[in-house]
GUSE-181264 format. One record per residue (C-alpha): residue number from 1; residue in one letter; chain; x, z, y. Coordinates in steps of 0.5 Angstrom, whole numbers, plus 2048, in hexadecimal, padded with zeros to 3 digits. Example, Ala and Ser with C-alpha at 12.3 -4.5 7.8 and 13.67 -1.06 7.14 Angstrom:
2
1/a/A/819/810/7F7
2/s/A/81B/80E/7FE
This chain:
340
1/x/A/A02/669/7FA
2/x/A/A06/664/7F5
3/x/A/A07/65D/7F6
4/x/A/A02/65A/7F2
5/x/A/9FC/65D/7F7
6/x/A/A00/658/7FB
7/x/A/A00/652/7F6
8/x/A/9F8/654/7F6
9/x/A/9F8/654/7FF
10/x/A/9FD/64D/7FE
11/x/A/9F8/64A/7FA
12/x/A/9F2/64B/7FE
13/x/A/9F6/648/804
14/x/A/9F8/642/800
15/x/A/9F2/63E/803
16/x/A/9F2/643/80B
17/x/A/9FA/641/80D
18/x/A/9FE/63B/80C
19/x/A/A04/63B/807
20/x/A/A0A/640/809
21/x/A/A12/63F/809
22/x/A/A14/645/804
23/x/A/A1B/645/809
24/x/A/A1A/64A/810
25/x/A/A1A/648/816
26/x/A/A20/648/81A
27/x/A/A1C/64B/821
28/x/A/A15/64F/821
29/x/A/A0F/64A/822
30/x/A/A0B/64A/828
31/x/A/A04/64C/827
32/x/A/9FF/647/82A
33/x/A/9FA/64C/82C
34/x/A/9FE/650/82F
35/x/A/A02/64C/831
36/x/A/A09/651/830
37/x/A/A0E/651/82B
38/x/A/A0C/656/824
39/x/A/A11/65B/821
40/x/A/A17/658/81D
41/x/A/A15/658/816
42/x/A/A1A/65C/812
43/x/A/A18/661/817
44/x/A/A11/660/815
45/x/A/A14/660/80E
46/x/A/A17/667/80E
47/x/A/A11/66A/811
48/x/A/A0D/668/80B
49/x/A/A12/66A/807
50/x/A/A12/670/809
51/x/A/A0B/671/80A
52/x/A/A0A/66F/803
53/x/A/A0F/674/800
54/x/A/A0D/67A/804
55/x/A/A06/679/801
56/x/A/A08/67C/7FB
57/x/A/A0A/682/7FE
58/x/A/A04/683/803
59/x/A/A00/682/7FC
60/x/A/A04/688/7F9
61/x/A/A02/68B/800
62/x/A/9FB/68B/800
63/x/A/9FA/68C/7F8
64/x/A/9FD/695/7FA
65/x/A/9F6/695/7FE
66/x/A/9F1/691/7FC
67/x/A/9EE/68E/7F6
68/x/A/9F1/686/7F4
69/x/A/9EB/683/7F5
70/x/A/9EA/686/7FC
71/x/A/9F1/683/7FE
72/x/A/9F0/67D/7FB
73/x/A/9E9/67C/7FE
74/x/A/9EC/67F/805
75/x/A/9F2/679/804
76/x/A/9ED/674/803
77/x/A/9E8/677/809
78/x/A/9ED/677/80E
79/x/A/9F0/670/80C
80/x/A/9EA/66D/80C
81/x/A/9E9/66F/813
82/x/A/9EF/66C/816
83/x/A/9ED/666/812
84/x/A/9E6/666/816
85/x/A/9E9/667/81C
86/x/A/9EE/662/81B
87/x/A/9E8/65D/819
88/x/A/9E4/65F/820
89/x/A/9EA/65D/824
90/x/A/9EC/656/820
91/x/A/9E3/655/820
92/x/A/9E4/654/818
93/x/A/9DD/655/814
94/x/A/9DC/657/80D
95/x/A/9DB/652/807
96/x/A/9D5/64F/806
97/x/A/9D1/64E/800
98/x/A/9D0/653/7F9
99/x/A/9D5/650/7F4
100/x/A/9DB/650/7FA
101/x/A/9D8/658/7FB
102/x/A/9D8/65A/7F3
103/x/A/9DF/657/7F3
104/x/A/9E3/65B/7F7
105/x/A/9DF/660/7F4
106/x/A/9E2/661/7EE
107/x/A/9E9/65E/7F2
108/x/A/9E8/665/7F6
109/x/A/9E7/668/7F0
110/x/A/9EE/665/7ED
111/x/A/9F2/665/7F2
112/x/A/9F0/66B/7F6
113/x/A/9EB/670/7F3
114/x/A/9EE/671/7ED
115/x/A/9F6/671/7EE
116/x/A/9F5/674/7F4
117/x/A/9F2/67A/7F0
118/x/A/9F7/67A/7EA
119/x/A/9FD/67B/7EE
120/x/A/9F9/681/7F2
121/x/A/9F7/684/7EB
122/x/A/9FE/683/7E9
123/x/A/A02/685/7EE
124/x/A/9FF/68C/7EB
125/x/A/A04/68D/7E6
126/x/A/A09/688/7E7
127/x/A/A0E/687/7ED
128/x/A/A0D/682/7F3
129/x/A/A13/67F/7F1
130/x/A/A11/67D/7EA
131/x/A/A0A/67A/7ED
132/x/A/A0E/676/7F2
133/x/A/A13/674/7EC
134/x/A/A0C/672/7E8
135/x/A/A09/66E/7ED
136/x/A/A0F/669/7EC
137/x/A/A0C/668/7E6
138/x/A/A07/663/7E8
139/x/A/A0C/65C/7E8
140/x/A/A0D/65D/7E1
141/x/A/A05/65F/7DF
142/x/A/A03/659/7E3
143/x/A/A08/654/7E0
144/x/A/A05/656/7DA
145/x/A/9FE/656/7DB
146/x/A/A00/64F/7DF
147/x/A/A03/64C/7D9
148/x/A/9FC/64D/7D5
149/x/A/9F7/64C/7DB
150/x/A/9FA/647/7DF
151/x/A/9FB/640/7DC
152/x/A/A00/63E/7E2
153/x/A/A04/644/7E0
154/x/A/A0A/642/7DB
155/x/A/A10/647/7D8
156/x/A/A16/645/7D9
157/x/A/A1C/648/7D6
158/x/A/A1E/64B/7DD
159/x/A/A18/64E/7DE
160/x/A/A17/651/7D6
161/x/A/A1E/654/7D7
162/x/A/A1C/657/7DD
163/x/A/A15/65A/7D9
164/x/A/A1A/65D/7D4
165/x/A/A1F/661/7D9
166/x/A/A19/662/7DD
167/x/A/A16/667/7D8
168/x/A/A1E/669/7D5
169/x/A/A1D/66C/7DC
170/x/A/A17/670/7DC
171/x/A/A19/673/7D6
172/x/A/A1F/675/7D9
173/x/A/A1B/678/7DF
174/x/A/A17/67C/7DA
175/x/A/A1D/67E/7D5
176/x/A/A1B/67B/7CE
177/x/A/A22/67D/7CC
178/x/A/A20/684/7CD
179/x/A/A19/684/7C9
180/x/A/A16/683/7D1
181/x/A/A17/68A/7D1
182/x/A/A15/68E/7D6
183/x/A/A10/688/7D9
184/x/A/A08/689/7DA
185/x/A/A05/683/7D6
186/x/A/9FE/683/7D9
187/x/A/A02/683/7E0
188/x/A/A06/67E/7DF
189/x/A/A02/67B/7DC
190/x/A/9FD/67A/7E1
191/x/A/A02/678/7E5
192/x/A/A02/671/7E0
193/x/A/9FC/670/7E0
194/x/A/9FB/670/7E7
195/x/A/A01/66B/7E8
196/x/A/9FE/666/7E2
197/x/A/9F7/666/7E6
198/x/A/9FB/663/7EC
199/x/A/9FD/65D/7E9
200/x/A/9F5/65D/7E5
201/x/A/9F2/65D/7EC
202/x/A/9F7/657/7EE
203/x/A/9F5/653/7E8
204/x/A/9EE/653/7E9
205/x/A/9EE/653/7F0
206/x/A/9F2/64C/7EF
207/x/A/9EC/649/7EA
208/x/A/9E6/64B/7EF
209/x/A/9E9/64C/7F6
210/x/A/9EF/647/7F8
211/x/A/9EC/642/7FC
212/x/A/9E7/646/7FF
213/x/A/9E5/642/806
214/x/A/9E5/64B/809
215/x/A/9EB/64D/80C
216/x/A/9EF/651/809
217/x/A/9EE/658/80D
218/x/A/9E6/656/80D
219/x/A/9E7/657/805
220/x/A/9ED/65C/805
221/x/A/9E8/660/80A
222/x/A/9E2/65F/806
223/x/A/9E6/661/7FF
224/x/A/9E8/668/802
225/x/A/9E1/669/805
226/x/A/9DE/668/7FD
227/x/A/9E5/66D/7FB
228/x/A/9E3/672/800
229/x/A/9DB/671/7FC
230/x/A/9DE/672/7F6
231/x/A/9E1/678/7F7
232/x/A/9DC/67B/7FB
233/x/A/9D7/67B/7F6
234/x/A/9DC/67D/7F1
235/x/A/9DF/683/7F4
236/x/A/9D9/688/7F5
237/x/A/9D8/687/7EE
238/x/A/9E0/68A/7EC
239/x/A/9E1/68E/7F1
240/x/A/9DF/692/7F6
241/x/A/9DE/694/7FE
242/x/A/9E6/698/801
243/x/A/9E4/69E/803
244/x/A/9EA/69C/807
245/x/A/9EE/697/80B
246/x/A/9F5/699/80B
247/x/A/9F8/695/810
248/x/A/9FF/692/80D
249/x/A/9FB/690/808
250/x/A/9F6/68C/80C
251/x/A/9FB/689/810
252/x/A/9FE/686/80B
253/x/A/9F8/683/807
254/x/A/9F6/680/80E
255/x/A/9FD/67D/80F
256/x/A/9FC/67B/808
257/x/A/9F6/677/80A
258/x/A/9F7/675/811
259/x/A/9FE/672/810
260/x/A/9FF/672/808
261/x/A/9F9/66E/807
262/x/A/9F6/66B/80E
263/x/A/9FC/669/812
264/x/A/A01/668/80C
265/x/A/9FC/663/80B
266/x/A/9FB/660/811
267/x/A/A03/65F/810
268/x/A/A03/65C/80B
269/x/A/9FF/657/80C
270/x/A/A03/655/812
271/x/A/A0A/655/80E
272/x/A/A07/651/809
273/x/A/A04/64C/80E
274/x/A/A0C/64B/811
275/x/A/A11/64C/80C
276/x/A/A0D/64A/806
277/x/A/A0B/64D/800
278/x/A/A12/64D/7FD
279/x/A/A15/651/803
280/x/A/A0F/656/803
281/x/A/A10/658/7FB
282/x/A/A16/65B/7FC
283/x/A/A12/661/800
284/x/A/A11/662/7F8
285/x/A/A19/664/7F7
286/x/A/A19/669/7FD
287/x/A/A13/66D/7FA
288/x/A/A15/671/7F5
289/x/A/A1C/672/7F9
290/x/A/A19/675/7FF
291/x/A/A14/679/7FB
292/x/A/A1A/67D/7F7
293/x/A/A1F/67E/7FD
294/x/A/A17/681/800
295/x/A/A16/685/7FA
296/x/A/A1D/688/7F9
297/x/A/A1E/689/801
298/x/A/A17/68B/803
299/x/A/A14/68F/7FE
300/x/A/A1A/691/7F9
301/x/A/A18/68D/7F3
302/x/A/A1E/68E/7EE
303/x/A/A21/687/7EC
304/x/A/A25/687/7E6
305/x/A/A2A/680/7E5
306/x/A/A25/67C/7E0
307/x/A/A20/67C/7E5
308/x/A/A24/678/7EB
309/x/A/A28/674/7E5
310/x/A/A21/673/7E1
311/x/A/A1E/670/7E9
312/x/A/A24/66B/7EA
313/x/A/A23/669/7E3
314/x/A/A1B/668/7E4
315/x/A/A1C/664/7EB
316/x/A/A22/65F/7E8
317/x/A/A1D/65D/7E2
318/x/A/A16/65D/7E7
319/x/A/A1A/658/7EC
320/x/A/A1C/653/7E7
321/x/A/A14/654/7E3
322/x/A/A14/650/7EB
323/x/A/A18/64B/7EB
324/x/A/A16/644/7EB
325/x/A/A19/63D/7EA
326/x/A/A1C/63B/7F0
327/x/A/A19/634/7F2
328/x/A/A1C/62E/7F5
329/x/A/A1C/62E/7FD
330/x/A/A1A/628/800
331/x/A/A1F/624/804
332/x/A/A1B/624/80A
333/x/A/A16/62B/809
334/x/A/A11/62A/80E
335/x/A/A11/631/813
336/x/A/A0B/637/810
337/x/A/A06/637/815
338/x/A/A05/63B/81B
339/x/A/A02/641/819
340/x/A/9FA/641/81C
């Protein structure tokens, strides 16, 4: 999951949750439900972190026994269900109304049907740790696509710098140097793409779905739910019925879905809410490094110098495509609002 599926989670809440201060909280806040105190953030940080690295591994997993479609299907049906449950307990409702419907249709499409199935279909023929590398990408497609679709979205020379050592490093994770030998195009290929549907997906939910009067899980539920749909219709077209169900396999694909997908989720909105997106952004500079230290210690994938070298490269251009100017602080900053 990349940081602009959060930016797209951050612009639905923009009119559900008061402002938020981009600095952590020194002691973990109470919950007013519960009435306890929840679990420091950078221990929720870390979870995440970790949770969102291993999903490439958990794909790669999955992909050795079932067809792409069906992991990517089961990874949705299984993160919608802890959606819903999650629904249930905090008595959420679904979204209202045709167009709220048929926007988070295509969302779904874009931030969840299709990268979903890319990454599956590429990890057939290309490393978890390169899809992991790949997935980094977003921050530079969506400074791209931002600067084009979104009026409000200004270069800077910082930010073109950091464009333009952001793709130096992914030619240097792809050895252009060496003719891009030894790599699968189609593969990686689809890795790409899978990447730059994210920041499409975050754009288009900005222009139709920010302001929306529906909570966030209610839309983040109900857009898992249309993803699941989607995929449901789709695969008994390209695929057909295993005539067996080995068990590692599975288990990763429902740990991809229940954790990868659902709880990840869930996670994410609470550490946006508390630390701000700021903070919550830099989940997308550990990505790509757990899933290679996962890659390479888990399932034996070769790691040749370029790759690690080429991600560094890759990550130091997408965190300045994300700086911004840093704006004046009153004298007098009036404290953010208690959390509702």
């Amino acid at each position: 999951m990349s940081y602009e599926v959060q930016a797209a989670i951050v612009g639905r809440m923009s009119t559900a949750l008061p402002s938020r201060t981009s600095q952590a909280p020194t002691r973990a806040p109470v919950d007013p439900v519960r009435g306890r105190r929840t679990i420091d953030w950078r221990i929720r940080f870390a979870v995440l972190c970790s949770v969102w690295g291993f999903s490439f591994l958990l794909i790669k997993v999955g992909t050795g026994a079932y067809a792409p479609f069906q992991v990517t299907f089961g990874r949705l049906f299984f993160g919608t269900a802890v959606l819903a449950v999650a629904m249930m307990v905090r008595r959420e409702r679904l979204p209202r109304g045709v167009r709220t419907w048929g926007h988070l249709a295509v969302a779904a499409f874009l931030l969840n049907a299709l990268p979903f199935s890319l990454f599956a279909y590429s990890e057939l023929t290309i490393p978890s740790t390169l899809a992991g590398i790949c997935n980094a990408t977003s921050p530079l497609w969506g400074m791209v696509l931002s600067l084009v679709a979104l009026s409000e979205d200004r270069p800077t020379r910082r930010r073109v710098a950091g464009l333009g050592i952001g793709f130096l490093g992914v030619l240097t994770v792809l050895g252009a140097w060496q003719g891009f030998s030894g790599l699968d195009f189609r593969g990686t290929a689809m890795a790409l793409l899978a990447s730059l549907s994210y920041p499409i997906g975050w754009i288009y939910v900005r222009r139709t779905l920010a302001g929306s009067s529906n909570s966030h899980l209610s839309l983040t539920g109900a857009q898992l739910f249309l993803a699941t749909v989607q995929l449901a219709l789709v695969t008994p077209l390209f695929t057909s019925m295993p005539t067996s169900f080995p068990v590692v396999p599975l288990l990763a694909v429902l740990a991809l879905g229940t954790l990868g997908t659902g709880f990840a989720l869930l996670l994410q909105y609470g550490l946006v809410a508390e630390v701000g997106p700021t903070t919550g952004q830099m989940v997308t500079y550990f990505i790509p490094v757990i899933a290679t230290a996962a890659g390479v210690a888990v399932l034996g994938e070769q790691l040749s110098w370029n790759t690690p070298v080429g991600a560094l490269i890759v990550l130091a251009g997408a965190a300045l495509t994300q700086s911004r100017p840093k704006r004046p602080v009153p004298r007098d900053p009036v404290a953010p609002a208690a959390q509702p």
